[in-house]
N, C-alpha and C positions, 0 to 999 in steps of 0.2 A: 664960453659959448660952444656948444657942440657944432659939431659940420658933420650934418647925418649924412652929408653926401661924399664924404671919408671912404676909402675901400677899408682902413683897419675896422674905424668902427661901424660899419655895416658889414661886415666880419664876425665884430665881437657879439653884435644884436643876434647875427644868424645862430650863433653859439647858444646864445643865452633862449632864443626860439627852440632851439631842440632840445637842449636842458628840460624847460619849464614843460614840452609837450610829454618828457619821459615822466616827468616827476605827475602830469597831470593824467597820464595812460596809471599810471602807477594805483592812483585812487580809486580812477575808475574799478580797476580790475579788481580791486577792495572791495568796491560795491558790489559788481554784479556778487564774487564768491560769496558775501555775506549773505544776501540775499537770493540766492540760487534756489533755495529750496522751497521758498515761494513761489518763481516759478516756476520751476519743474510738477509742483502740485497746482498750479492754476493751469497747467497743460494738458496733465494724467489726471485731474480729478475735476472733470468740468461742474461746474454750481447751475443748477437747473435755475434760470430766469435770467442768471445774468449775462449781458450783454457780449456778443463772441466779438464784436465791430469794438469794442473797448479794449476787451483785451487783446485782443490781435493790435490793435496800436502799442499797445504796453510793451506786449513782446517785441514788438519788431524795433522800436522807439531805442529797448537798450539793446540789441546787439546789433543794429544797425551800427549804432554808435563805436560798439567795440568793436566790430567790421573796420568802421574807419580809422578809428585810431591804430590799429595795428594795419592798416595802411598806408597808413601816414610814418609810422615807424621803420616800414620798410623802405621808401623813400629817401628817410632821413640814415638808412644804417649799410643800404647795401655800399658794396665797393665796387663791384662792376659797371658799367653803362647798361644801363635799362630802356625801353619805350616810355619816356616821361612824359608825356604826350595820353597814355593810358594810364598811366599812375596817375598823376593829377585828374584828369576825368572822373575816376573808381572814386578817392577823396573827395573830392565834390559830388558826388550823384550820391553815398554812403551819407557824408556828414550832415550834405543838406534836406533828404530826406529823414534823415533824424530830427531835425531841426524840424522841419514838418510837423515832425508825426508828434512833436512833445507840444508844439501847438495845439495841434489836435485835442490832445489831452484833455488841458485846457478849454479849450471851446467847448466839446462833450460836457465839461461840469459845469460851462455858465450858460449852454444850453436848456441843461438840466433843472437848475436853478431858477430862470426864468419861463419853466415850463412849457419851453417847445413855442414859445409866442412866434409868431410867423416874422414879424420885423426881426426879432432877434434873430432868428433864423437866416435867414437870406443875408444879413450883415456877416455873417458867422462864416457863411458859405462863399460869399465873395471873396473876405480877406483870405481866406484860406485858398481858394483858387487863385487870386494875387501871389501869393508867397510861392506857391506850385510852378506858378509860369514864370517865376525869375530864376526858378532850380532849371527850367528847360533853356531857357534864355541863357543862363550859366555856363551849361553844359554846352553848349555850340562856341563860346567864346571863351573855351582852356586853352594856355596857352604853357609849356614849359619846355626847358630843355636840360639837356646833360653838360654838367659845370666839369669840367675835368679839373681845373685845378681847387677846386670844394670836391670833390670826388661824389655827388651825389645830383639831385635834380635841383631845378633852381625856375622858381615862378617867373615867365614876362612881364605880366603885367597884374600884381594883384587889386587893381582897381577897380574889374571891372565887377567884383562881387559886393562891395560897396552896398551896390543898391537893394542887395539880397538881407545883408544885414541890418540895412535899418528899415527894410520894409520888415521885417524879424522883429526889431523894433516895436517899429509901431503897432502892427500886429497883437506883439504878446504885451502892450499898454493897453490897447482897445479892450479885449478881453479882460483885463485887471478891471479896467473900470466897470467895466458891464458887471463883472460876478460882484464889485463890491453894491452897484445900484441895485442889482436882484436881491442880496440880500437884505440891502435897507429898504426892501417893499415886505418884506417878510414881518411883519410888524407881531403877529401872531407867535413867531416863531422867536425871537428875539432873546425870550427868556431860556433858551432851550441850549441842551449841551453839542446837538449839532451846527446847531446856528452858531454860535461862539465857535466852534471849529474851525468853520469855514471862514469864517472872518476872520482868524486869525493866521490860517494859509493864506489868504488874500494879501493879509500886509505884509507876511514873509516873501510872498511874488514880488509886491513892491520895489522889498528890499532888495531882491536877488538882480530885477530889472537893473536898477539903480547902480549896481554893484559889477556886473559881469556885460554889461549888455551897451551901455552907454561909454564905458571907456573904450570897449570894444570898436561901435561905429566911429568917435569920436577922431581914434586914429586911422581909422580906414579914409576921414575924409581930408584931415590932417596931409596924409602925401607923407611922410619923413622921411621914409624909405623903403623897398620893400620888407625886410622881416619885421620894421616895424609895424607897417601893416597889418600884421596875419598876429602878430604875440601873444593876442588878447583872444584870438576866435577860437584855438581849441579848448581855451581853460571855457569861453562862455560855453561852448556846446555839452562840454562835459557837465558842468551846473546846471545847466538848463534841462539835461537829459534827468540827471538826478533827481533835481528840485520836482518835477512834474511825474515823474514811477514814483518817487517818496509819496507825493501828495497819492497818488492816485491806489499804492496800497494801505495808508493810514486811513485813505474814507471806505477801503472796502471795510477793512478790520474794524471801522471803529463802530463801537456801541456806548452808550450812556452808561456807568456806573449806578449803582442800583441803592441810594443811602435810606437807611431805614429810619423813613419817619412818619407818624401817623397823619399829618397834615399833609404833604406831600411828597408821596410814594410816587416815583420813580417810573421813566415807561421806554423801552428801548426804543434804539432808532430803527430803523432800516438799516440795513450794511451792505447793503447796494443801489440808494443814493443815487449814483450816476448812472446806473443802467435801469433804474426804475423812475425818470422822470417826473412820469404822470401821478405818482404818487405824492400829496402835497406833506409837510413834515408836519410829524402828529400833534397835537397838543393836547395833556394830558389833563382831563378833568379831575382839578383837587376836591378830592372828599373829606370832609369833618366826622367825624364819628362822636356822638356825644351815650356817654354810657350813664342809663340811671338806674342808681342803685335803690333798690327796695329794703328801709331798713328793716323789715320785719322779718326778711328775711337772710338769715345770713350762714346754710349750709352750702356749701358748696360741692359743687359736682366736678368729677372728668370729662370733657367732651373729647369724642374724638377728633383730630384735628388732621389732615394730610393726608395722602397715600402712603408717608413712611412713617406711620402707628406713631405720631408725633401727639403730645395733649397738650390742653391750656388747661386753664383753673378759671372760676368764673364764677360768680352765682345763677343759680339757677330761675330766675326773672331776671336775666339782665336784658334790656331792652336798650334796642340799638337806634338813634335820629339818624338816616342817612342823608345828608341834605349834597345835592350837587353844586358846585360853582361857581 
């Protein structure tokens, strides 16, 4: 049986806490460089229509985040006595408006989805001002000091964020379910390559909740100790920060694939989706073409075909049934 109230092994936990925050700064910092160059072009090359309030969450969502982790690193690496009183502060006011803003995210696309409906709306806006006021609430009750013999800063009391986290929680569940009901009203849309998209971000939110987010509160309300407290919250922030910039640049980018067939041909999406709301998702009228051949006649012509001096072949009485859907 463990005795988490041990000084060695709340010790070894703290150890095993700064490990796991390097090793999870470490991917982060993977991610942003990977994908840098989509920011810096969603910065320098603004896209006419689409939403600046979107992307202003985006940006701010991941380097807010790396703001805080390499706050949090500094925390965990200096050797001298620092103001930890203001380190701690800066890590909470960074990490948990990141945490906000990847909400945000979120809510923007199940906004979107259910077309700006007013209910949905003001649900939308409440929890989201809920989660805002416990970042304020937060921030008045930091509480740390200087461990001289850990050589670095050391939390009072990490309980009292608790309630930040599972209203985090509940939050980013309320939304999962809302975007997956929005889209099971989409009945028109169903068969379509957006709609499957999204439904299937939807159940990878699920999974990500399930995964990062519940073991997370689980131990915060557990009590074991403090670093057991905190072990799980910057791996969740870092996922969460990911999970919602991933989702939110695969829906700019994505478009329908275009497969050639005469029954049904293909019709892009929108690739901006979540900045264009009001726009409902297309449904593409499948056309039949039925070609009758004349057999009296069977010379055939060139027509022209395209802007790039492209031909068919065809007979010259082919006549076309175009019936609509």
């Amino acid at each position: 049986m463990v005795n988490w109230s041990d000084p060695v092994t709340i010790q070894n936990q703290a150890l095993a806490t700064v490990k796991l925050t390097h090793a999870v700064t470490g991917v982060y910092i993977w991610e942003i460089v990977s994908s840098f160059n989509y920011d810096w072009n969603l910065i320098i090359k603004p896209i006419p229509g689409r939403s600046i309030l979107t992307k202003t969450c985006y940006i701010l969502c991941r380097y807010l985040c790396l703001t805080a982790l390499i706050a949090v690193l500094i925390g965990f690496n200096v050797t001298t006595e620092i103001n930890c009183q203001s380190w701690l502060l800066s890590v909470y006011i960074l990490g948990f408006l990141a945490f906000e803003l990847a909400s945000v995210l979120i809510a923007i696309r199940v906004v979107a989805i259910w077309r700006r409906a007013r209910p949905v709306l003001v649900f939308v806006v409440v929890a989201l001002l809920t989660q805002f006021s416990f970042i304020i609430y937060l921030s008045s009750q930091t509480h740390a000091h200087w461990d001289p013999a850990a050589g670095g800063c050391a939390y009072d009391d990490t309980q009292t964020a608790r309630m930040f986290y599972t209203t985090t929680l509940c939050v980013d569940t309320a939304m999962l379910i809302l975007m997956l009901l929005g889209l099971l009203q989409l009945n028109d849309a169903k068969k379509h390559g957006l709609w499957k998209f999204l439904w299937m971000q939807g159940f990878m939110w699920v999974f990500l909740v399930m995964l990062v987010e519940i073991p997370s509160v689980s131990f915060m309300w557990m009590n074991l100790n403090q670093p057991m407290n905190v072990i799980f919250t910057i791996p969740e922030l870092v996922a969460l920060v990911i999970a919602a910039t991933r989702m939110y640049r695969s829906l700019t980018n994505f478009s329908d694939s275009y497969v050639p067939s005469a029954n049904k041909p293909s019709v892009p999406h929108s690739r901006d989706f979540e900045m264009n709301p009001r726009v409902p998702v297309q449904v593409p009228i499948e056309v039949s073409v039925h070609r009758a051949y004349d057999n009296d006649r069977t010379q055939e012509a060139k027509l022209p075909y395209g802007p790039g001096g492209m031909t068919a072949t065809g007979s010259s009485d082919d006549k076309y049934d175009v019936n609509a859907q």
